[in-house]
C-alpha positions as CSV (number, residue, x, y, z in Angstrom):
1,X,-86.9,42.7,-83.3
2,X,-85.9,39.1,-82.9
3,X,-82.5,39.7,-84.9
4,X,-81.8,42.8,-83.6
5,X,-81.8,41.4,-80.1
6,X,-79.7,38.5,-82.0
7,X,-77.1,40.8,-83.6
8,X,-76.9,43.1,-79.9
9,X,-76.1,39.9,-77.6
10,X,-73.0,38.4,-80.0
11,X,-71.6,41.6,-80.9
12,X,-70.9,41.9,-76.8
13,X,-70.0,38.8,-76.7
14,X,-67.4,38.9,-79.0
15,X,-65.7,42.2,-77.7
16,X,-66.6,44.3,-80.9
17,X,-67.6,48.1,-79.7
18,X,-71.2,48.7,-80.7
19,X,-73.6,52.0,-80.3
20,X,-76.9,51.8,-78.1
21,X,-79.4,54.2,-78.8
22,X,-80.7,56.0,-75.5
23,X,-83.4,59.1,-75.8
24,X,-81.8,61.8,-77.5
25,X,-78.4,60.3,-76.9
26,X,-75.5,58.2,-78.7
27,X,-72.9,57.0,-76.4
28,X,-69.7,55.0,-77.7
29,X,-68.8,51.8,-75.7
30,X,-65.3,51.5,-74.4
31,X,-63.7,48.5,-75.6
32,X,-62.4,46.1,-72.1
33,X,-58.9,46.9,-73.1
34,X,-59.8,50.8,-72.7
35,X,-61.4,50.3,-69.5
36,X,-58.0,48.5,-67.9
37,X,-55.9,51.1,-69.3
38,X,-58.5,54.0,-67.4
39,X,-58.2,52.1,-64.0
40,X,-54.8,51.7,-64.6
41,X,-54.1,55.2,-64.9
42,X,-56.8,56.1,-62.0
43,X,-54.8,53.8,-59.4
44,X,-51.5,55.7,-60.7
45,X,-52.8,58.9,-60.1
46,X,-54.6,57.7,-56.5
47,X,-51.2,56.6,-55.4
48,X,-49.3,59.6,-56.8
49,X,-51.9,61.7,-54.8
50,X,-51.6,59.8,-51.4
51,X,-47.4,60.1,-51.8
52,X,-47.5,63.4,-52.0
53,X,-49.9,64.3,-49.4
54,X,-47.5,61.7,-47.1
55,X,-44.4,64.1,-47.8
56,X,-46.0,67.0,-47.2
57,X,-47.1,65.6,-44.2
58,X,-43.8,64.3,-43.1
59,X,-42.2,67.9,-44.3
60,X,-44.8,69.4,-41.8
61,X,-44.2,67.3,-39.3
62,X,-40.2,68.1,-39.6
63,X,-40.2,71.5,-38.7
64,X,-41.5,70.8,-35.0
65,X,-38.4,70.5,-32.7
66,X,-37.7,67.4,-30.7
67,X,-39.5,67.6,-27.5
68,X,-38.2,67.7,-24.3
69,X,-36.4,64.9,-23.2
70,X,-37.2,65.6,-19.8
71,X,-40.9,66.4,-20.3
72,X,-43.2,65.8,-17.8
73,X,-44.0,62.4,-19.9
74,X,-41.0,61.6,-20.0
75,X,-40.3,61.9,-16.0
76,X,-44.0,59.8,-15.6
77,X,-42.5,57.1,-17.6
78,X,-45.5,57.1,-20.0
79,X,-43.3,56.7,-22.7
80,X,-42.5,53.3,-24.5
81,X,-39.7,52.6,-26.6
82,X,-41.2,52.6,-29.3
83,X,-42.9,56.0,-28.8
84,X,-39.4,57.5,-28.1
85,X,-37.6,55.9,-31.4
86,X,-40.9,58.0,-33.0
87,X,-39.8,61.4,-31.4
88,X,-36.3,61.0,-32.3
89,X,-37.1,60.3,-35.7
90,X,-36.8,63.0,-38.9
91,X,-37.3,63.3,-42.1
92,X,-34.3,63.2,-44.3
93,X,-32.0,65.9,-44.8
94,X,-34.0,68.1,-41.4
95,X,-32.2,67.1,-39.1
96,X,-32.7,68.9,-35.8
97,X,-29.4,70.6,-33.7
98,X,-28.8,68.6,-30.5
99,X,-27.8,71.9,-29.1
100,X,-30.8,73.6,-29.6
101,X,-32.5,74.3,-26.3
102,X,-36.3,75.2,-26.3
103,X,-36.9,78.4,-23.4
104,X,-38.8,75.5,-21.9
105,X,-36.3,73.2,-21.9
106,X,-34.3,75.8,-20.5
107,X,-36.4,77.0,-17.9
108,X,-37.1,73.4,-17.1
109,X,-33.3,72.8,-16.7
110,X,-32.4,75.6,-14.9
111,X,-35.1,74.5,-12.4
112,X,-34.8,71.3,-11.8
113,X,-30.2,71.4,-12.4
114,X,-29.4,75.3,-11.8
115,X,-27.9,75.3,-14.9
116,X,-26.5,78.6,-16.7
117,X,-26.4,80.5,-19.7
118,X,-23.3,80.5,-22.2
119,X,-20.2,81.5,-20.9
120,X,-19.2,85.5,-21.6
121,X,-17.3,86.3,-25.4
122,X,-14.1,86.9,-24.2
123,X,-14.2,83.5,-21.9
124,X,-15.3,81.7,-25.2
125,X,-12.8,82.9,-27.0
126,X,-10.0,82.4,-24.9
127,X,-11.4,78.6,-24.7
128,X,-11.3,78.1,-28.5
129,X,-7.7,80.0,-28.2
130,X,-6.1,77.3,-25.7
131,X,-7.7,74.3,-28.0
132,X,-5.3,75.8,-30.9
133,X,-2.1,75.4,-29.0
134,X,-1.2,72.0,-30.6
135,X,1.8,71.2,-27.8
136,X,-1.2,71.6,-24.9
137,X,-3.6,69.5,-26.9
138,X,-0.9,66.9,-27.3
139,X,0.1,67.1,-23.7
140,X,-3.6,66.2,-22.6
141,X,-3.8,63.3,-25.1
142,X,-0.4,61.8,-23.0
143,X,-2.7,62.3,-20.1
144,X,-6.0,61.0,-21.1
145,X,-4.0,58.0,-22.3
146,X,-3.1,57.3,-19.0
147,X,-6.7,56.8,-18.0
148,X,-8.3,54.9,-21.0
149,X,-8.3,51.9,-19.3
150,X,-10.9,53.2,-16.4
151,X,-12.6,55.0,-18.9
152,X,-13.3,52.1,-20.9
153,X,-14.0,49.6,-18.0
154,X,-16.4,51.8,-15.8
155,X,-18.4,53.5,-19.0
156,X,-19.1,49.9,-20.2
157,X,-20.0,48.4,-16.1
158,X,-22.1,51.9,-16.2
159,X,-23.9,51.8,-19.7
160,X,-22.0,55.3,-20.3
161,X,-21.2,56.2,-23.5
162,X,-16.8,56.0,-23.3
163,X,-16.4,59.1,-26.0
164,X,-18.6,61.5,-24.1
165,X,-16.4,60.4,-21.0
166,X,-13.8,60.7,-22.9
167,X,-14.5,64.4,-24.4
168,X,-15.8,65.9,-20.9
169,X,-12.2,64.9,-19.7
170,X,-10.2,66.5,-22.9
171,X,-12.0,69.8,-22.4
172,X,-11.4,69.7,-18.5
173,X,-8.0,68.6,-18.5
174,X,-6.8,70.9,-21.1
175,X,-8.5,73.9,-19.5
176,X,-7.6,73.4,-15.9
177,X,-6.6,76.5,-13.6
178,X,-2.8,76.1,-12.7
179,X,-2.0,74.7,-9.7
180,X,-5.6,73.3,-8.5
181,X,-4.3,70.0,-8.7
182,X,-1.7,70.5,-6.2
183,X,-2.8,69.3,-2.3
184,X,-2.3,72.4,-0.6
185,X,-4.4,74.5,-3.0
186,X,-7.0,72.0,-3.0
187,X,-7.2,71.5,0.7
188,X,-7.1,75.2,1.0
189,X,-10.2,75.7,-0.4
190,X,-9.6,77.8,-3.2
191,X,-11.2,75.7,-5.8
192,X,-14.3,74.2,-5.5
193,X,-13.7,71.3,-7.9
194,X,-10.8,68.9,-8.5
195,X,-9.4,66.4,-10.5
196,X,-9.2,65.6,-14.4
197,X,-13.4,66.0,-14.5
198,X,-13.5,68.8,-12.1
199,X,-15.7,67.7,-9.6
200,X,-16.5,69.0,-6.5
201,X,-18.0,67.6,-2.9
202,X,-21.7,67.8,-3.6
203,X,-21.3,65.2,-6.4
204,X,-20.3,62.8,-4.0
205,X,-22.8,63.5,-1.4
206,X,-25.3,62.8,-4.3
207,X,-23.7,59.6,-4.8
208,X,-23.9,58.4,-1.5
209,X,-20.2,58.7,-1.2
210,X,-20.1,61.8,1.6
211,X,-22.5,62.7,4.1
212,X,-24.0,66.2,3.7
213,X,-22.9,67.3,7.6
214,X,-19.3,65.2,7.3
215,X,-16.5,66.1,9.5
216,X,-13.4,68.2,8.5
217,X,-11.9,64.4,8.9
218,X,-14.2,63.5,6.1
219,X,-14.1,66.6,3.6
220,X,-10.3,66.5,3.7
221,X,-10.7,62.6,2.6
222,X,-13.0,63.4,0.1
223,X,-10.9,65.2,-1.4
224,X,-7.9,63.7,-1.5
225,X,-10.0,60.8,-3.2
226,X,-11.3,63.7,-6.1
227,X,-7.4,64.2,-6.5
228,X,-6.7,60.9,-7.8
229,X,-7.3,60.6,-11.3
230,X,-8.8,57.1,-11.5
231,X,-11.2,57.9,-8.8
232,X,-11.8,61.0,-10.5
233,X,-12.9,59.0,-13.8
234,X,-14.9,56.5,-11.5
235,X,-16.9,59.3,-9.8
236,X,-17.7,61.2,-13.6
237,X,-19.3,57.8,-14.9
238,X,-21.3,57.4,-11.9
239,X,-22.6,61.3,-12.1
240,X,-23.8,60.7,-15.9
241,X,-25.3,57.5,-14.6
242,X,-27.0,59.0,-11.9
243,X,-28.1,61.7,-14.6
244,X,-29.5,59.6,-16.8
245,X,-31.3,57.6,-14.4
246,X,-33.4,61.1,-13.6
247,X,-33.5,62.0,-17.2
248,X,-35.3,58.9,-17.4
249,X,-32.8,57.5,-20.1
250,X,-32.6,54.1,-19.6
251,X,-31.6,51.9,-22.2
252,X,-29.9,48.2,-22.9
253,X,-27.3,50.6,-24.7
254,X,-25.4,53.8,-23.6
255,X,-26.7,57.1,-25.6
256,X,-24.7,57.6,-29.5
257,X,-25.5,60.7,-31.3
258,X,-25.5,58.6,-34.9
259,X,-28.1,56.4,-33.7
260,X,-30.9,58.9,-33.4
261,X,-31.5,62.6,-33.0
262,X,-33.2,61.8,-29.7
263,X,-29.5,60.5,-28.4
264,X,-28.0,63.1,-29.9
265,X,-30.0,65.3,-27.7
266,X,-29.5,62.9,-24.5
267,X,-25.4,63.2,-25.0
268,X,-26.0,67.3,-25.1
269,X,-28.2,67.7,-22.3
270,X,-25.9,65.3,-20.3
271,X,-22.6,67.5,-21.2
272,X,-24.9,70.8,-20.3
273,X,-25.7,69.0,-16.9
274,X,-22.2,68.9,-16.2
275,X,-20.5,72.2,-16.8
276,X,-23.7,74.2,-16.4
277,X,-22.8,76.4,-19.2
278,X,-25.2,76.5,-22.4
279,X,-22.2,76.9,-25.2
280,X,-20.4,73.5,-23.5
281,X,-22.4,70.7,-25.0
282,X,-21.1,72.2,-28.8
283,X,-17.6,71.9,-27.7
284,X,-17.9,68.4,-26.3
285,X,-20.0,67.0,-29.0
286,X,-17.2,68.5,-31.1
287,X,-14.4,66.4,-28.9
288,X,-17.1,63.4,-29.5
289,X,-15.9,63.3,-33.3
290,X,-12.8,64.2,-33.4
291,X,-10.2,61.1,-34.8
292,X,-8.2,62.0,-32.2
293,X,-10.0,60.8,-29.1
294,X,-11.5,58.1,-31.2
295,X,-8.0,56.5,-31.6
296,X,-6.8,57.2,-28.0
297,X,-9.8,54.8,-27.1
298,X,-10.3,52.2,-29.3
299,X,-7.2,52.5,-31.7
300,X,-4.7,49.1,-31.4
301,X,-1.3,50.9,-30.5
302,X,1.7,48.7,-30.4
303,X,4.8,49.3,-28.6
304,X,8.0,50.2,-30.4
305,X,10.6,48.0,-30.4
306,X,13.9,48.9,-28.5
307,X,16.9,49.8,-31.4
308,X,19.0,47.2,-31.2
309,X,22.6,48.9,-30.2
């Protein structure tokens, strides 16, 4: 008994795989090499599992839409920054379209902005017509030229982003009504707004800038100041920063659609808010990336030099 306790305790010892004898039993002892290799393979397979199960959970988590930027927790301000960067984030390749409106959103919109629907087929149409005329679209570039410097000045005072400034004023400029920018017609009260961002009164009485019972003094005034293009710009950056103050969008940085889905969504509902018309953000989130704008703004343009006669 003595030496087969002996032989039992230094065949362990030395790592050599032995057979102990149970009732009605005979079960072989893994080697400790064997048993590393198992857990090995065990803690392969746990982590395997808990991958998968994370993508299928970020895949299910995908197909949700972005919520509301203007959700009543948003308005509260219950929202950190943090939490936000969380709801504007997707998984790869699912990205969500900024122009996709929830009928909550749109209801919610509509109610607190009186924004619209699209605009009818045939007035679509006839907008996408007048953008293929290349001598208009290089007219309105002269133009917009002319105000870069305001734009880029009051966007950056403002913490506006300058391209969506910048795209709201192609599209307005290059589908203006003739003759609304002439005095006369505008002080005849034909048109209802004015001016390269086709504005009208009730955006400066909501910037303070016009008293809601103002004289005929005052309303003629006003409009003569919507007339001039550079007061024009100056009033369109202060309506997108009053807008994003009650979209509760304030940030260190203006909104930039390649940041974050969220943004992406901010710059749409901003362009909605100012036409009113639900197929507008598309087109000026189209303007936003076109090479175009993006050189009329931030390009280095040097003057040609005078032939020398």
């Amino acid at each position: 008994m003595l030496r087969f306790l002996h032989h039992r305790v230094s065949g362990e010892a030395s790592g050599a795989p032995s057979l102990r004898s149970e009732p009605g039993t005979v079960k072989q002892v893994v080697p400790p090499s064997g048993r590393r290799e198992n857990r090995m393979r065990r803690r392969e397979l746990v982590a395997a599992t808990a991958l998968i199960v994370m993508a299928l959970g970020g895949l299910g988590e995908s197909r949700h839409p972005l919520p509301f930027l203007i959700s009543d927790s948003a308005q509260s301000g219950s929202l950190s920054g943090a939490s936000r960067e969380a709801i504007g984030s997707v998984s790869e390749g699912q990205r969500v379209n900024p122009i996709d409106f929830t009928p909550e959103e749109l209801r919610e919109l509509q109610k607190r902005f009186g924004v619209h629907g699209p605009q009818p087929p045939l007035a679509q149409l006839l907008t996408e017509g007048l953008d293929q005329l290349e001598p208009l679209r290089s007219h309105t570039l002269t133009r917009l030229e002319e105000l870069r410097p305001v734009i880029l000045s009051e966007s950056l005072r403002r913490k506006v982003n300058p391209m969506l400034v910048a795209a709201v004023l192609f599209d307005e400029m290059q589908h203006a009504k003739p003759g609304e920018s002439h005095p006369i017609a505008a002080h005849s009260g034909l048109f209802s707004t004015l001016g390269p961002a086709q504005l009208g009164l009730g955006e400066m009485v909501h910037q303070g800038l016009l008293s809601p019972d103002a004289t005929q003094e005052e309303l003629e005034a006003a409009r003569d100041a919507l007339l001039d293009p550079e007061r024009n710009v100056t009033l369109l950056v202060g309506k997108f920063e009053r807008l994003q103050k009650e979209l509760k969008l304030g940030s260190p940085l203006p909104p930039i659609a390649s940041r974050s889905p969220h943004e992406a969504k901010a710059l749409a509902t901003l362009a909605y808010l100012h036409n009113g018309k639900l197929d507008y953000p598309s087109r000026v989130l189209r303007y936003m990336q076109d090479p175009a704008l993006h050189a009329l703004l931030y390009g280095n343009r040097r003057k040609q030099p005078a032939p020398l006669i």
